[in-house]
N, C-alpha and C positions, 0 to 999 in steps of 0.2 A: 736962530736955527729952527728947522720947520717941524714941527713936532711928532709928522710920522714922516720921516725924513726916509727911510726905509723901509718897503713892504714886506709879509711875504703871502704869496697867493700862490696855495695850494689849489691843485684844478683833478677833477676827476672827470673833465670833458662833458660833464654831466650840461643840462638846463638851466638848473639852479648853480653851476659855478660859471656858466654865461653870465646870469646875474651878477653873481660876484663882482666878477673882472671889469664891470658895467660900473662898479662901486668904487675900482681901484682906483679908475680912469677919471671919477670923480675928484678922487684925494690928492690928482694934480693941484685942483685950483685952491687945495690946502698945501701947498708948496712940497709935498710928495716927491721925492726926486729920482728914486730906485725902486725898482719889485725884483724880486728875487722869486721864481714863480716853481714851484713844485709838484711835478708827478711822481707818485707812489706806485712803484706796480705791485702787491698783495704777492705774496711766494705761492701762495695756492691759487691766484690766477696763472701761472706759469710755471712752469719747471724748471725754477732759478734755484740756485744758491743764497743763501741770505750772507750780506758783505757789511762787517763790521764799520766801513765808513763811505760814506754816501759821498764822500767830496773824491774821495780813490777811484771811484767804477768809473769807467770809461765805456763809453758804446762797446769798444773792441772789445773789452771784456764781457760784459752781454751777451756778443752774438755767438762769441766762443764757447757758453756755456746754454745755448737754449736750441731745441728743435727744430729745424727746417719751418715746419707749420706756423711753431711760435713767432719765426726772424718775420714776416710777413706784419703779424700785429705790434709788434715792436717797433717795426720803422713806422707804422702809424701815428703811435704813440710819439714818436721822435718829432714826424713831420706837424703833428698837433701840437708841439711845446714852439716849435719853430713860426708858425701862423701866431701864437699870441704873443711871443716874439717882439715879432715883427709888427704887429696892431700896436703892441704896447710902446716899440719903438717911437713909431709915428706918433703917438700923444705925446712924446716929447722925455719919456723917461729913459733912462739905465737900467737896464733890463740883463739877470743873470738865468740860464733855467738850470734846470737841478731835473734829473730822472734818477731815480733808486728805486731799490726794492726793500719791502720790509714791513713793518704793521704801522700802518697812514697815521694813527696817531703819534707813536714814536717820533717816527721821521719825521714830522711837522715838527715835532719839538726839538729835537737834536738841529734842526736845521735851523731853527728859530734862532738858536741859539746862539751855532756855530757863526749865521751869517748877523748876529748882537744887529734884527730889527726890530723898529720901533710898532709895529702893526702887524695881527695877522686878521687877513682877510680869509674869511671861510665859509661856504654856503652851510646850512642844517634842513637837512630831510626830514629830521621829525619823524615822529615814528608812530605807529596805531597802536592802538590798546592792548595786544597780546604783547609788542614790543617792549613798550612801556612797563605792562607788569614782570616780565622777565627781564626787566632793566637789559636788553640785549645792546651790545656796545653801540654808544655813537662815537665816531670820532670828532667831531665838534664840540660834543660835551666832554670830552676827554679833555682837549685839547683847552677848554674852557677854563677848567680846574687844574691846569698843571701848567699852562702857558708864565713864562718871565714879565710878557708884555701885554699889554692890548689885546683885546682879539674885537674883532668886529663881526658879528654874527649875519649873515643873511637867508632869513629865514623864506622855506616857500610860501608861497601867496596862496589864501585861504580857497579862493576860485580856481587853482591849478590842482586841489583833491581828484 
């Protein structure tokens, strides 16, 4: 049995979760066979609802509850889950994605959970000094300390400051 036989790759579309998914597509040739891939949308990025379970929301219910303006950045977000998808397809895996809403560390972990995988793949921003002394939240380090499983850290490169 391949011992992260299960991903999950949370993605904030960000640079450093390019990297990541650069890391996932590695953990093929560690006999990798699923990712399960997660966007988070934050409730104070949007004027959602928070919805007690991540695997119930539906698109349809999303667009029925968000603004004209908002439906716009949403299918973004939809069409962005859909392109790593589809990249991730072609490396050869099973591919599920997951959009919710809710605070990214939770969700990472409830979802960690629900979908019992063996890896979680996660970029960390790291944070500057004022950050650091107000300990203000990372969710990588959250998720660090509360994770069932693995987490595999990918941190930014020292030359990307």
């Amino acid at each position: 049995m391949p011992l992260f036989k299960k991903i999950l790759y949370p993605t904030d579309f960000s640079d450093l979760a390019e990297v990541a998914k650069d890391y996932v597509k590695k953990l093929k040739e560690a006999n990798a066979k699923e990712v399960v891939i997660l966007h988070v949308i934050h409730p104070l990025e949007f004027s959602l609802p928070q919805f007690d379970d991540p695997f119930a929301l539906d698109v349809a219910t999303l667009y029925a509850h968000v603004p004209e303006i908002e439906k716009a950045i949403l299918k973004s977000h939809e069409e962005r889950l859909k392109e790593i998808e589809e990249e991730l397809k072609k490396e050869g895996f099973k591919v599920k994605s997951v959009l919710t809403v809710g605070e990214p560390k939770e969700e990472i972990l409830s979802v960690a959970k629900q979908e019992k995988v063996n890896l979680i793949v996660i970029g960390y921003h790291g944070k500057g000094l004022l950050e650091r002394i107000l300990e203000i939240g990372s969710t990588a380090k959250a998720v660090i300390k509360k994770a069932e499983c693995p987490v595999l850290v990918v941190k930014r490169r020292e030359d990307e400051d």
